[in-house]
N, C-alpha and C positions, 0 to 999 in steps of 0.2 A: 808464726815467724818472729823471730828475736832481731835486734836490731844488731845490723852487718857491719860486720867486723870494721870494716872500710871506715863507717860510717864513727865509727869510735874512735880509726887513729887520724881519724880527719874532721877537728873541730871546727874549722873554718867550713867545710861543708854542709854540718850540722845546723849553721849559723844560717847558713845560707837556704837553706830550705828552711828552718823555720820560722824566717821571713813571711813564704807563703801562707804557714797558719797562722800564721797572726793577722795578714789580712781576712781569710776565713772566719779570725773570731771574732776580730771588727765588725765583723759584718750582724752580729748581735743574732745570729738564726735567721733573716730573711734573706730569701733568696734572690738572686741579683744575677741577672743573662749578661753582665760582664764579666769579661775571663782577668783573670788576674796574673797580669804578664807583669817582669822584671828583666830591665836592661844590665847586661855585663860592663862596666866600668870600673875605674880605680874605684873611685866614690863606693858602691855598690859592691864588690866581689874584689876586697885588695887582695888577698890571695894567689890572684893570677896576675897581680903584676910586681908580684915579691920575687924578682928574679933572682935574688939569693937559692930561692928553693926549686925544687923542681915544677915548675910553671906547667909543661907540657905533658908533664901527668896527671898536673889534677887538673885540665881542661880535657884529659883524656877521660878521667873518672867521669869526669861529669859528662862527657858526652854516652859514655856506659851508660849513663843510671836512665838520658832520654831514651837510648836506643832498647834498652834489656827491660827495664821497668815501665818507662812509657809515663813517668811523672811529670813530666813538662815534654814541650815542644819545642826546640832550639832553635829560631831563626836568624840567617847569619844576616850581617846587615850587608848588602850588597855598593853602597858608597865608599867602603871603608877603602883607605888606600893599600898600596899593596906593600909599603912598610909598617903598616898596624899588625897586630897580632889578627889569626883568624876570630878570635871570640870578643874584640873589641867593640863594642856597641850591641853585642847580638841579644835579640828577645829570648826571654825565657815564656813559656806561656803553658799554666800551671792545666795540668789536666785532674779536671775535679770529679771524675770515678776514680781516683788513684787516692785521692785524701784518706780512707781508712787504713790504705796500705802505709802512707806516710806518718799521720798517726803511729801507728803500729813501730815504726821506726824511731822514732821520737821519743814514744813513750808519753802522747798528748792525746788522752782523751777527747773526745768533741764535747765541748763544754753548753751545756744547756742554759739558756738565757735566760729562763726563767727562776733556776737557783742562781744563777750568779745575782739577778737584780735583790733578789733575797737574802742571797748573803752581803752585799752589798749596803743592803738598808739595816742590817740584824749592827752590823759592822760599827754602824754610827752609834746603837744602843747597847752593845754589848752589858756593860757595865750596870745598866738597869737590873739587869734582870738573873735571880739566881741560878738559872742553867746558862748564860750568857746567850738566849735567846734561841737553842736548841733544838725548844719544842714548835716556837714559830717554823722552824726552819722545816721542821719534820712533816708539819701538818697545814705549811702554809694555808692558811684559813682563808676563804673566797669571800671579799666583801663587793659587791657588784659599784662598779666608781668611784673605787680607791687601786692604787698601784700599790704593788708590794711597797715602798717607801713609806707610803702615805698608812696603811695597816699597822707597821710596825712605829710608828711614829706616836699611833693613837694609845697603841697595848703598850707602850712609854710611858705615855701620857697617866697611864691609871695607876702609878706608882703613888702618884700625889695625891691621891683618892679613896685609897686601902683604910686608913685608919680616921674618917670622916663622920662614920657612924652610918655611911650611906649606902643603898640597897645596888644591886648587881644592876640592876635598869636604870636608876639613876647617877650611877658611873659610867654606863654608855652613853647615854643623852650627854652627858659632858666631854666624852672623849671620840664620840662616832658621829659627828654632827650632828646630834641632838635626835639619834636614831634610838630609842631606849630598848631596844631589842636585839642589840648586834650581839651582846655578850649572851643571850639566853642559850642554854645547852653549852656553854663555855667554862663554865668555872673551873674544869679539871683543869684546863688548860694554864689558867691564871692560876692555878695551884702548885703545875709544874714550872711556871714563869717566874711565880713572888713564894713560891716555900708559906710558911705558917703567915705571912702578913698577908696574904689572901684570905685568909679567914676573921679577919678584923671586917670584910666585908658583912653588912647585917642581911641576913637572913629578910626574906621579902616576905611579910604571911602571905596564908592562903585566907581568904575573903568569899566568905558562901552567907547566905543569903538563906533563913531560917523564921519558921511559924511555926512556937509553940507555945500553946496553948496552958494552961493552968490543968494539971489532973492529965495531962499526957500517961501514956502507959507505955506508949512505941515509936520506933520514930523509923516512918518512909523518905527514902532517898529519891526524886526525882529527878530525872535526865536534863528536860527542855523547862524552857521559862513557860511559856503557853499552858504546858499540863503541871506546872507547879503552882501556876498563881490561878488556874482553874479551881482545884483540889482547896484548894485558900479560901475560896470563894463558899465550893462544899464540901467541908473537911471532911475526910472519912472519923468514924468516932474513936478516941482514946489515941490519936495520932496525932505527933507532932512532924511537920512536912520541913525538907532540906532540899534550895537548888544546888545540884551539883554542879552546873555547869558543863555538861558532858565529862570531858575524861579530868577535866580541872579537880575536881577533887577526889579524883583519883590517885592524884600523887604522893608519896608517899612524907612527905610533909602535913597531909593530912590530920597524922596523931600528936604532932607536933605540939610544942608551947608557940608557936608562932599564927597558932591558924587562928585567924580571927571571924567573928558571926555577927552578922547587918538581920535584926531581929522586926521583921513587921509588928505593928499595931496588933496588940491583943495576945504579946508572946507574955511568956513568964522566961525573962535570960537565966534566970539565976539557979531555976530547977534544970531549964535546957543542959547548963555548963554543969550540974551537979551530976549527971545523968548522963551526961558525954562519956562517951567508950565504956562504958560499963556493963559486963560483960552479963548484968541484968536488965540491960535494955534491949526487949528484940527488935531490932534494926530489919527492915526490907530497902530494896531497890527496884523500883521501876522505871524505866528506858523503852528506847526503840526498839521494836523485835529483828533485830538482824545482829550480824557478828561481834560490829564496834561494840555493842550497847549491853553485850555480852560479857566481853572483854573488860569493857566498866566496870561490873557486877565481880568480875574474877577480880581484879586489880584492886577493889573498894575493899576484899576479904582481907587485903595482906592488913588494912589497917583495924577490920568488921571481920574477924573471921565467922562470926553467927551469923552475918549478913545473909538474907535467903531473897532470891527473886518473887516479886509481892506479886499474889497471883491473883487477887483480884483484879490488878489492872492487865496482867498478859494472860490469865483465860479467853476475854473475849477477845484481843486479837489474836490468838492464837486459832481461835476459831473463822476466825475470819482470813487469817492463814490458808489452813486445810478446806476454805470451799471456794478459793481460786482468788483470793485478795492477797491485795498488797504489788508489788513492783519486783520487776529485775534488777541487781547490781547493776547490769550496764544502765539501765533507763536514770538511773540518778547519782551515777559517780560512786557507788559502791564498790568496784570490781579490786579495788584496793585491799579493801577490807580480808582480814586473814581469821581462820577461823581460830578460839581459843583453847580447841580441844575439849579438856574438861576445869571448870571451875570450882567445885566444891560444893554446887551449889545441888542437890537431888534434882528439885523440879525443873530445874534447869540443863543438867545434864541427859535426864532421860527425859526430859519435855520436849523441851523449848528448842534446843540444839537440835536433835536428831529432825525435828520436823526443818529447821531451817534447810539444813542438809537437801531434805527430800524435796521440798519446793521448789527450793533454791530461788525464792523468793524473800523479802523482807516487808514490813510492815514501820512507820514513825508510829510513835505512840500518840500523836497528837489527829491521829485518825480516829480515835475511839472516846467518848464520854463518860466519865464514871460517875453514875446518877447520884 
């Protein structure tokens, strides 16, 4: 329905009803079991006492639009004396199933509170920011105990912190109350916020934690702390050992100039770094026998494409796999876990995977001893 013709050559009507929405959007989206009634008076509806015009037609229209439409309820006021007009003092009393139809009429969307408080707060920042706060607005980002105001106030706030020499964590801790994690998985955002001056932001390394040895030959990957500083203890021979931190170094910053290495007692760093990514260092990985650790092993190749799953340490659990060992997803918060398909890895794809599958069991690596 298009808005009636009436309704266009009667601007004082228009007026008048859009009175009613506007209490509706007062009301900021909560809902309220008061009806929202409006009395007929000069003050309120001069229109009908512009006796210049014709009065007693548009007290007729508008008693049409209660009777045919049904968007308010006209009550007349029964004190009124009997030289007042009939609609002097009379209630209007808005019927709120008819608001979309009047919407509609109007041409007034029902405005949602939660962009308006957003556009509202983007409003006071606009000028910060090079999309003028756009992408906020698109992706309003959930910070739990902050209001949209208080959000945009902070992603403000980190204008002044872009070209500080300072890491993405500690630009939050300044701007999030000293939360150093709000921005993590954000950067694109502050990218389409601040344009190239987000990238003044410094790069945070990655920090792994490494033993090797003098006369290393190869260097194993380990999942967990426990079966890394195990292995440390009895190093398998011609290996040099790396905690990965679970999927931590997995990320692809990994090959980076930024990744830095915390080198135990008894490493040689300087053969370790000669020997880094070199596509004549065979590299293994050992992890948990289930999906994630899987997943690890696929993720590590984008940076190790020779990377192969070390099967010294997932034989015997694998074995211990196939004669009724290890745990169900649901028993340990697994059931998340997604599986990776194939990784690139042989032993791994026609081993390791297909038997996960069949169990549909998993295994930690920190269940098995490697003598």
């Amino acid at each position: 329905m298009t808005t009636p013709i009436w309704l266009k050559d009667e601007p004082w009507l228009a007026k008048w009803l859009g009175w009613f929405l506007d209490k509706l959007d007062n009301r900021d989206g909560e809902p309220s079991q008061r009806a929202i009634t409006r009395r007929i008076k000069k003050s309120t509806l001069p229109a009908l006492y512009d006796f210049n015009e014709d009065t007693q037609g548009r007290w007729q229209l508008l008693q049409q639009i209660a009777r045919d439409h049904g968007i308010f309820e006209i009550v007349l006021d029964k004190k009124r004396s009997a030289f007042q007009e009939p609609y002097e003092n009379a209630q209007c009393r808005l019927n709120p199933a008819c608001e979309p139809l009047l919407r509609e009429w109007l041409n007034r969307p029902k405005r949602d509170p939660v962009v308006e408080a957003w556009l509202q707060a983007i409003n006071q920042h606009t000028t910060t920011f090079t999309d003028n706060g756009e992408a906020l607005l698109n992706q309003k980002p959930q910070i739990p105990g902050l209001t949209p105001a208080e959000i945009v106030s902070a992603f403000a706030n980190v204008e002044a912190y872009l070209n500080q020499n300072l890491t993405l964590r500690e630009i939050a801790a300044r701007c999030f109350n000293g939360d150093s994690k709000t921005l993590d998985n954000r950067f694109d955002l502050l990218l389409k916020l601040y344009g190239d001056n987000a990238n003044g932001i410094k790069p945070r390394p990655l920090l792994l934690t490494a033993w090797a040895p003098p006369g290393f030959s190869k260097l194993l990957i380990v999942e967990n702390q426990d079966s890394f500083l195990r292995l440390v203890e009895n190093p398998p021979e011609d290996y040099a050992l790396l905690y990965s931190g679970g999927f931590r170094a997995s990320a692809t910053r990994l090959s980076s100039e930024h990744t830095r290495f915390a080198f135990l007692p008894g490493s040689a760093p300087g053969l370790f770094q000669q020997h880094w990514l070199s596509e004549d260092l065979p590299c293994y990985f050992w992890g948990d026998l289930d999906f994630a650790g899987m997943g690890i092993l696929k993720a590590l190749r984008n940076s190790l494409p020779n990377l192969q799953a070390w099967q010294p340490g997932y034989q015997p659990m694998l074995e211990l796999l196939n004669t009724g060992g290890g745990h169900t997803p649901q028993q340990t918060g697994k059931t998340a876990q997604t599986d990776p398909g194939t990784t690139g890895c042989p032993y791994t794809d026609t081993t390791l995977l297909p038997a996960l599958r069949q169990t549909n069991n998993a295994l930690d690596q920190e269940a098995i001893h490697i003598p």
